[in-house]
C-alpha angles and dihedrals in degrees: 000000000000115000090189127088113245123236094272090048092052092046083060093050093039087051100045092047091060095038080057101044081053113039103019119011123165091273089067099067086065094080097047101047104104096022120108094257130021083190110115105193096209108043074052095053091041087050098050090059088066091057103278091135109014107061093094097036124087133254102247083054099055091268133111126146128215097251142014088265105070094176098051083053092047085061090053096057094037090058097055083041084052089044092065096028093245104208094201125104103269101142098050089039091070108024079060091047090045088050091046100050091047102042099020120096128220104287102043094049074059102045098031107018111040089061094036088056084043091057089241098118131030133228133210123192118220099194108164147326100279104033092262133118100240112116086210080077106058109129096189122101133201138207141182109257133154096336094315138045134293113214132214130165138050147267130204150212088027116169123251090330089157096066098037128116093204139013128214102216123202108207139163117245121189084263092051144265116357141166130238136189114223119180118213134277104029142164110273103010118115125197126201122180105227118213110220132143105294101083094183099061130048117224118188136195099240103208120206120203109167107327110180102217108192110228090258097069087066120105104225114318129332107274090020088105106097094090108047089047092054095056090037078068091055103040084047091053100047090052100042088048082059101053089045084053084050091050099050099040092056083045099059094047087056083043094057094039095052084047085064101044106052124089129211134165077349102295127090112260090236088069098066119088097229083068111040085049086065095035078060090049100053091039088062083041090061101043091049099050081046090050091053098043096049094047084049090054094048094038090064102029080062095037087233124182089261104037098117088040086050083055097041086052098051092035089058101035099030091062094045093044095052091045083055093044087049103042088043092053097051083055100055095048090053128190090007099047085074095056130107093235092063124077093209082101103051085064099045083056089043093050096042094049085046086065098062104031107099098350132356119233096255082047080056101048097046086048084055095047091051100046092052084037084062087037092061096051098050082055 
C-alpha cells in the first residue's frame, strides 16, 4: 500500500494551495468572524470547478475524480482546506454527493446530484439531534402522509444550513431510518444559526413542523437507511481527519517559526531543549495523525477488511492528536498565543469543536473496540 500521493494527486494539491493563497488564506476569515455567515458563494463555486464537489460523484453526473481512488483524493484536497481553515461545507458536500450517487436513482442524481457536483447548489447534512454520527440520535421523525412522509423534529450543528439550497435529512420512519431530500426553503422548516466555539464556520439547528416530503425525495424505501449511514459516518470521518491533518500541519509550521523568532535572554526559544523536545513531540503527534488519516482513506477507497476499524482509528486518535497540536502550540507561543491578532486560536476552537462533531473520540473508541471484539470471535 502507498502512503504517498501520485503525480496527478500532487498536481491537485499543488492547484488548490495556490487557488486558496489567492482567493481565501487564512487573513480573510478575519473579516467574517463575527458576521452572520463566513461562507463566500463564489470562492465555493470556483472551487468546485477544481474538484471540491465533484470527486464521489459520477461522470454522467458532472463528477470525475483524479484517480481511482476518489477518497484518497478527497484527503488531499481536505488537508490543503484544513491548512487555511476553510469555513465552507466541504464535509457534508460530499458526504451528500457520495450519498446521492449510491442510494439515489436516475433522476435525483439529475436533478440533486449533477449541480451539487458543479458547485451551483449547496447541501447541508442534517444528520442527528446532537451533531454525531449515531443513528440512535437521530431527532427527526416520519410519518406516513399523502404518498410520502411528513417530518417533525430537529436536528442540530448543521453546517452552513443557512446557505444551503437543499438538506439531506436523516429521519426515523416507522420501518426504520430513511433519508429524505428537502429543498430549501421550504414550508415548515426553521433555521437558527447556533453560536458555539468555532468562530470560522456557522452551524445551525435545522427544525422540522410538519414538512411534506413527495415519495421521490426518498433515498431508496422507508427503513432501507442503515447502510448508507453507516457509510455517511465513515465518509464524514475520513474527510474531517484530513482537514485536521491540514490544520495542524500548517500549525506546526506557525508554531516553529514562532520558536525561532522569538527572542528571549538573547537566544531564540527554539534553541532551548525544553522546546525543541515538544516541537519533537508534535511533530510525532502530526505524522501519526497523518498516518491514520491517510490508511483510513485507502482502507476504504479499496474496501478493505479493516476498513471501519481504520475509521474508527483515525476518527478516535486524529481528533485527540489535533486538540494536543493546538493546545501545545498555544503554549509554546505564550502571552501572545491568547490574543485576538493571532490565528493560534482559530485552530485550538477548530480542533476542540472537531472532537465532538460526528463522533466524538470516546464514541470512536468504543466503535473500534466493538468492532475487534467482534473480530476476535469470528476468529
Amino acid at each position: 500500500m502507498n502512503f504517498a500521493y501520485d503525480e496527478d494527486q500532487r498536481l491537485l494539491r499543488e492547484t488548490t494551495r495556490r487557488f486558496l493563497e489567492e482567493r481565501h488564506p487564512l487573513a480573510a476569515l478575519r473579516p467574517n468572524l463575527e458576521t452572520d455567515t463566513t461562507l463566500d458563494r463564489a470562492v465555493w463555486r470556483d472551487g468546485a470547478q477544481l474538484g471540491w464537489t465533484a470527486m464521489l460523484a459520477p461522470a454522467e453526473n458532472d463528477g470525475g475524480s483524479v484517480s481511482e481512488q476518489p477518497i484518497v483524493d478527497l484527503i488531499a484536497l481536505a488537508e490543503e482546506l484544513g491548512r487555511v481553515l476553510y469555513p465552507g461545507p466541504f464535509l457534508a458536500a460530499n458526504v451528500v454527493a457520495d450519498t446521492l450517487a449510491r442510494c439515489g436513482d436516475e433522476a435525483q442524481r439529475k436533478d440533486w446530484l449533477a449541480p451539487l457536483a458543479r458547485g451551483e447548489r449547496i447541501a447541508a447534512w442534517c444528520a442527528s439531534g446532537d451533531g454525531s454520527a449515531d443513528a440512535s440520535a437521530i431527532a427527526v421523525t416520519a410519518t406516513p402522509a399523502g404518498g410520502g412522509l411528513r417530518l417533525d423534529g430537529h436536528a442540530r450543528w448543521v453546517h452552513d444550513a443557512h446557505a444551503a439550497d437543499f438538506l439531506l435529512v436523516a429521519c426515523r420512519a416507522p420501518q426504520g431510518e430513511t433519508l429524505a431530500l428537502v429543498p430549501m426553503p421550504a414550508s415548515g422548516v426553521g433555521v437558527r444559526v447556533l453560536k458555539g466555539l468555532d468562530l470560522t464556520r456557522r452551524f445551525c439547528e435545522v427544525t422540522f413542523s410538519g414538512v411534506q416530503v413527495p415519495s421521490d425525495a426518498l433515498l431508496g424505501a422507508p427503513g432501507s437507511a442503515a447502510p448508507a449511514l453507516a457509510r455517511m459516518a465513515n465518509v464524514a470521518s475520513v474527510i474531517q481527519a484530513g482537514e485536521a491533518v491540514g490544520a495542524m500541519e500548517r500549525l506546526f509550521e506557525l508554531t516553529v517559526q514562532h520558536a525561532k523568532d522569538r527572542v528571549q535572554f538573547g537566544r531564540a526559544i527554539g534553541s532551548f531543549q525544553a522546546i525543541k523536545h515538544r516541537l519533537a513531540d508534535l511533530w510525532i503527534e502530526l505524522e501519526g495523525a497523518r498516518a491514520a488519516a491517510h490508511y483510513a482513506a485507502l482502507a476504504l477507497a479499496d474496501e478493505l477488511r479493516d476498513r471501519e476499524q481504520a475509521v474508527a482509528t483515525a476518527g478516535c486518535y486524529v481528533r485527540e492528536a489535533a486538540s494536543q497540536l493546538a493546545g501545545e502550540s498555544l503554549q509554546i507561543h505564550g502571552g501572545v498565543g491568547f490574543t485576538w491578532e493571532y490565528d493560534v486560536h482559530l485552530f485550538l476552537r477548530r480542533a476542540k469543536a472537531d472532537q465532538v462533531l460526528y463522533g466524538d473520540p470516546s464514541w470512536h473508541a468504543e466503535r473500534l473496540c466493538r468492532l475487534l471484539e467482534a473480530e476476535v470471535k469470528e476468529v
